[in-house]
C-alpha positions in Angstrom: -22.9 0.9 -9.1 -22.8 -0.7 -5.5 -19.7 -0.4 -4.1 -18.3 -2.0 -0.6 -15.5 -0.9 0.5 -13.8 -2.9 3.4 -11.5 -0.7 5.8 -12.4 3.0 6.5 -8.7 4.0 7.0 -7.7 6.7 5.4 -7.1 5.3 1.9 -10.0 3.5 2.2 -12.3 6.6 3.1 -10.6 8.8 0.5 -11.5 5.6 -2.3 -15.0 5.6 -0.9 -15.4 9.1 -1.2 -14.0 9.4 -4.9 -16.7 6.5 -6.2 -19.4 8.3 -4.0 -18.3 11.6 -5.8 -18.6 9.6 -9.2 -22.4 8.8 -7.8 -22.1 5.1 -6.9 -23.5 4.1 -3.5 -21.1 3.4 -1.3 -21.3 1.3 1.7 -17.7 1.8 4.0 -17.0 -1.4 6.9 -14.5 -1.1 10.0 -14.4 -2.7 13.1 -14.0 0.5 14.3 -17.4 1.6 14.9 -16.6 5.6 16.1 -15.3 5.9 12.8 -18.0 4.7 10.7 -20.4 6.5 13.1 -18.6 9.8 12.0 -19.0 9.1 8.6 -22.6 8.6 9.1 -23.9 10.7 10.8 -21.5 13.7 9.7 -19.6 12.9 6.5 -16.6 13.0 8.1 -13.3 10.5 9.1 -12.0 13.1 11.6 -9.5 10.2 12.8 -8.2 9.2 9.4 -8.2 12.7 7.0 -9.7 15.3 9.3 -11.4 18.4 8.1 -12.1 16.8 4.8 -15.6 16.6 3.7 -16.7 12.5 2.6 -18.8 12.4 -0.3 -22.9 12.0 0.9 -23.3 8.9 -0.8 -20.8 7.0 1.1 -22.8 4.8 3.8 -21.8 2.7 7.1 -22.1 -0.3 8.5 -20.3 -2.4 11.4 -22.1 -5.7 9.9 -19.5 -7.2 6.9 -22.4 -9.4 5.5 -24.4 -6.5 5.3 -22.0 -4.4 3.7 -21.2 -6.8 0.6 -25.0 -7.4 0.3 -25.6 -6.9 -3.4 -22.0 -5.3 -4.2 -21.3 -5.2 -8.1 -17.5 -3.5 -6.7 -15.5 -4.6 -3.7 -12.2 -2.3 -2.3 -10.6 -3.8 0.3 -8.4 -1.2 1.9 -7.4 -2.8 5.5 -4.2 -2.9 6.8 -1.8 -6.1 4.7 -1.5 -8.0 8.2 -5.4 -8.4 8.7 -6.0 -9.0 4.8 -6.7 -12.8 5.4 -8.6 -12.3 8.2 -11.4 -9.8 6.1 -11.1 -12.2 3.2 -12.0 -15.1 5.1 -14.8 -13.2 6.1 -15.8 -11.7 3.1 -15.8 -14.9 0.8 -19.5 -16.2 1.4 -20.8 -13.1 0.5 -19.2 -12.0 -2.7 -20.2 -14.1 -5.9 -18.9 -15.0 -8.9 -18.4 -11.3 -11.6 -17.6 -8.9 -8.9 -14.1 -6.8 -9.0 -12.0 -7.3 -5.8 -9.7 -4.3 -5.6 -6.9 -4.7 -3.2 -5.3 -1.9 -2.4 -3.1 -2.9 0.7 0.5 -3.2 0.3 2.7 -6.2 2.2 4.1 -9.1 2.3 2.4 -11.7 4.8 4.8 -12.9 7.7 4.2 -16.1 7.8 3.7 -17.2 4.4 5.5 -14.7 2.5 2.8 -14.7 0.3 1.6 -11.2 -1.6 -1.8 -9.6 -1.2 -2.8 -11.4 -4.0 -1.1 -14.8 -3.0 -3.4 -14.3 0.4 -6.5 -13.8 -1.8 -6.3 -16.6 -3.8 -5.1 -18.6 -0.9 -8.4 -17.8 0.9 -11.3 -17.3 -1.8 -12.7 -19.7 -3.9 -10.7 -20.8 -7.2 -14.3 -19.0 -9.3 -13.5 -15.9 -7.4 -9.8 -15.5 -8.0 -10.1 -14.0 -12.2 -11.3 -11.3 -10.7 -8.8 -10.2 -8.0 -7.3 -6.7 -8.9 -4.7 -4.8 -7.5 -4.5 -1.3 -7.5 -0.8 0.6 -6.5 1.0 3.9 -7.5 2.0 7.5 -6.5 -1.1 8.3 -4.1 -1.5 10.1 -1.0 -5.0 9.2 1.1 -5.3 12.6 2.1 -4.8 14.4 -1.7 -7.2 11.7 -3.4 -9.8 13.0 -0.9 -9.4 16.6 -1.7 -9.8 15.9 -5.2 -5.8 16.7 -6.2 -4.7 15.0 -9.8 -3.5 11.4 -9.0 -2.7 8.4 -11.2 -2.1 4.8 -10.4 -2.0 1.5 -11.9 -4.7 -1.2 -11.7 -3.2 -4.8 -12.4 -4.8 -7.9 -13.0 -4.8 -11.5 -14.5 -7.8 -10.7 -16.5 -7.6 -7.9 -18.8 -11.4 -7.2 -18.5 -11.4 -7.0 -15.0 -8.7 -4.8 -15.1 -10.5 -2.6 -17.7 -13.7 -2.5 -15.7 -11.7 -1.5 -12.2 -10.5 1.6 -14.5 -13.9 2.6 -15.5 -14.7 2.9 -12.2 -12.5 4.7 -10.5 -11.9 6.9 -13.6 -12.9 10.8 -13.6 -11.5 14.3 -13.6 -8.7 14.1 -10.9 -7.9 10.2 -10.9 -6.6 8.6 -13.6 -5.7 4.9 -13.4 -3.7 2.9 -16.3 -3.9 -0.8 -16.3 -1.8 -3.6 -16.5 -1.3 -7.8 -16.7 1.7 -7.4 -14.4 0.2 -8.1 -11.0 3.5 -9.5 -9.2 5.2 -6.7 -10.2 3.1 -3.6 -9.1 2.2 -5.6 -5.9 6.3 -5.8 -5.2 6.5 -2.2 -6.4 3.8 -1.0 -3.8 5.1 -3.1 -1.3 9.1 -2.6 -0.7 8.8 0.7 -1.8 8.1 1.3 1.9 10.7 -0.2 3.5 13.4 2.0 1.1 10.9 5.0 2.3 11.8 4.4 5.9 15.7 4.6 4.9 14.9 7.7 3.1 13.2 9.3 6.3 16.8 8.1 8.0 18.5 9.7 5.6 16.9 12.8 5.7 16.9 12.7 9.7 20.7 12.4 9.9 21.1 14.9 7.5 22.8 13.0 4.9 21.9 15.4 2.4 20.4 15.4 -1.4 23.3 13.1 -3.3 22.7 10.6 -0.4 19.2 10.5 -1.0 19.0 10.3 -4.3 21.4 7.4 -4.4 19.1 6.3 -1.7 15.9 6.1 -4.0 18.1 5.1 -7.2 19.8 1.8 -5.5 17.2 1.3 -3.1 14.4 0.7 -7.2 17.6 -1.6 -8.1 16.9 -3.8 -5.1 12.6 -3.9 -6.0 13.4 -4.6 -9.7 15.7 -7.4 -8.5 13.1 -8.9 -6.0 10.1 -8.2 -8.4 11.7 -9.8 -11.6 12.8 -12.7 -9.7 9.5 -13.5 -8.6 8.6 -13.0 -12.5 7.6 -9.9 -12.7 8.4 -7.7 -15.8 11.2 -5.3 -15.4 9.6 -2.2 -17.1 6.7 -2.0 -14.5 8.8 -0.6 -11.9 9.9 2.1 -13.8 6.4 2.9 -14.1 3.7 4.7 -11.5 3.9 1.4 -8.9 7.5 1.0 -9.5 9.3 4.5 -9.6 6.5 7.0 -9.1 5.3 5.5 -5.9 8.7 5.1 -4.6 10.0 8.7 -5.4 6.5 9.9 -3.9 6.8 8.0 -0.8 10.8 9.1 -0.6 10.4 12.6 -0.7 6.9 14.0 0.8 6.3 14.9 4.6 2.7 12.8 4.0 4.5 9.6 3.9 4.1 7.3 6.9 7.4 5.1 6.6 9.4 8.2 5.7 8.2 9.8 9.3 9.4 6.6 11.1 12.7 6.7 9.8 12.9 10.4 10.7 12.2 9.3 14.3 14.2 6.3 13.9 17.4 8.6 13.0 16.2 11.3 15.9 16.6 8.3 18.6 12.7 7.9 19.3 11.7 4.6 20.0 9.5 3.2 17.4 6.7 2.1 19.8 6.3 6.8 20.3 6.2 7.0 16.7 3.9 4.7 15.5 1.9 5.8 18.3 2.0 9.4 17.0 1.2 8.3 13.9 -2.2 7.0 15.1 -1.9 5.0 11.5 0.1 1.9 10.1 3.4 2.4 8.2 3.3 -0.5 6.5 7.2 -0.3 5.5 7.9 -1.3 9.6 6.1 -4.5 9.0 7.4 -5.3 5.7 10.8 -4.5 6.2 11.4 -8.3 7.8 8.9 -10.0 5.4 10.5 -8.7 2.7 14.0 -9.1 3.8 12.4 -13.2 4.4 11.3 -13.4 0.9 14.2 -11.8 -0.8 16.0 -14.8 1.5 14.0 -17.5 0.2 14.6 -16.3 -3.8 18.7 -15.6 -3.2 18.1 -12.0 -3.9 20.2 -9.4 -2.7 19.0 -6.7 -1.2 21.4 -4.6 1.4 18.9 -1.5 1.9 16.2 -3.6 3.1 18.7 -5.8 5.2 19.9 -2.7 6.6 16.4 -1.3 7.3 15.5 -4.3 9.0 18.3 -4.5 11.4 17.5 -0.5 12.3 14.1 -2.2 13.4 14.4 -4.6 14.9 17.6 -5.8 15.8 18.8 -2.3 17.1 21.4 -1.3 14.7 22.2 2.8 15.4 20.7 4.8 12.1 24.0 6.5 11.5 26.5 3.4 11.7 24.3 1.3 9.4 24.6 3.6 6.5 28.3 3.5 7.0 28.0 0.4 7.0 26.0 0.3 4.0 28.6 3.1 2.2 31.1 0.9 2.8 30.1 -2.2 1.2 32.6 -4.2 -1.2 32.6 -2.2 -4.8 31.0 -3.4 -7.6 29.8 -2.6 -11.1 26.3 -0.4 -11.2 24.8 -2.7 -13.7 
């Protein structure tokens, strides 16, 4: 199978390498040229997941037309703020029966639309049965070392959503579909912004009841926002909902659980995302999605509180108070 995959980040090159592994070519696109020069010439992404060999059959190119020439899959994997930007690239060159596996996770700021939304928003009305989204409990950097991971591929069509499984389907990755695209894409998403709480829970030293009430309120608040823009309730107790959330929560490999380490050390976030070399997507998302859960009525104080850590300067340790203190209410 040809394969494209758009973004040579980290998930992207770990994606790319697990389809090259299965034997599909695989052509990888970045505007950062260094980086697909390393995987060319080296089978390497010494940026992205260093030390970790890349699959021989994934190949390079800086030219996007180039790239999606003749590809029977497409992965887009760039960062959810330049999503609209690729797809308004991409869309002349893809036709009609090819897969479009998104697997960035956001909220866009100006819209408030989904990855999704922002798809179907750019392509052509032919093109948008066979948008897919793909979300759950998955590190970049275990995916490329071959460690057992499974996730959830989501999508209007249940053929499409079938034929993404197939394909990413083998010994160490498992994916399970499903129809509920709003939901795993809101799963994926928010799951972030609680992340970076986590990380500020964990950097004050709150301890393992506050975290775990953390994690447990913080799915409340996703359900909330996910069913109200129609998704179905049992998907986020499943791997996009719960599983990506407690992964993200609790391992030193998650982005937006390092930022809100720093955030609770007193580092300013400007050092830490530069440290990170990487996008946490959570710092992003934590306005959009406090926006959109605006524009629906949906409450959601986590995320609120998140937010004003980030950007309106709220000190780590007095927002949880103030969080802990909120008026009392019934759990369900």
């Amino acid at each position: 199978m040809r394969t494209t995959v758009l973004g040579a980040g980290s998930w992207g090159t770990a994606l790319a390498s697990l389809l090259g592994n299965k034997g599909y070519s695989v052509t990888a696109w970045d505007k950062d040229t260094k980086v697909l020069e390393d995987l060319a010439a080296h089978h390497r992404n010494e940026r992205y997941l260093p030390s970790i060999p890349i699959s021989p059959n994934v190949l390079a190119s800086p030219d996007i037309h180039k790239a999606l020439e003749g590809a029977e899959l497409v992965v887009l994997a760039v960062p959810s703020h330049v999503v609209r930007t690729v797809a308004i690239e991409m869309k002349r060159h893809i036709h009609a029966g090819t897969p479009i596996v998104c697997v960035a996770k956001g909220i866009e700021a100006d819209t408030l639309m989904t990855m999704s939304e922002v798809l179907e928003d750019v392509l052509p009305v032919p093109l948008h049965p066979y948008i897919a989204i793909l979300s759950g409990p998955s590190f970049a950097k275990e995916v490329a070392k071959g460690l057992p991971t499974a996730v959830t591929v989501a999508a209007r069509w249940e053929r499409i959503a079938r034929q993404v499984q197939d394909a990413f389907h083998c010994k160490s990755f498992r994916p399970y579909t499903s129809g509920d695209v709003v939901g795993v894409e809101i799963g994926g998403c928010v799951k972030n912004v609680v992340a970076i709480a986590a990380g500020v829970c964990d950097g004050c030293g709150f301890g393992a009841n506050a975290l775990a009430a953390l994690i447990t309120r913080g799915l409340a608040e996703i359900s909330r926002l996910a069913v109200k823009k129609g998704a179905n309730p049992l998907t986020l107790s499943g791997l996009s909902g719960l599983g990506d959330l407690v992964l993200t929560c609790n391992s030193d490999l998650s982005r937006n659980r390092t930022v809100g380490r720093g955030l609770a050390a007193g580092e300013k976030l400007e050092d830490i995302q530069r440290a990170l070399g990487q996008v946490a997507e959570g710092v992003r998302n934590a306005r959009t999605t406090r926006d959109l859960a605006a524009r629906l009525g949906v409450e959601m104080p986590i995320t609120e509180t998140v937010n004003g850590i980030i950007n309106d300067g709220l000190d780590p340790r007095e927002a949880v108070t103030t969080l802990m203190l909120r008026e009392t209410k019934a759990e369900i």
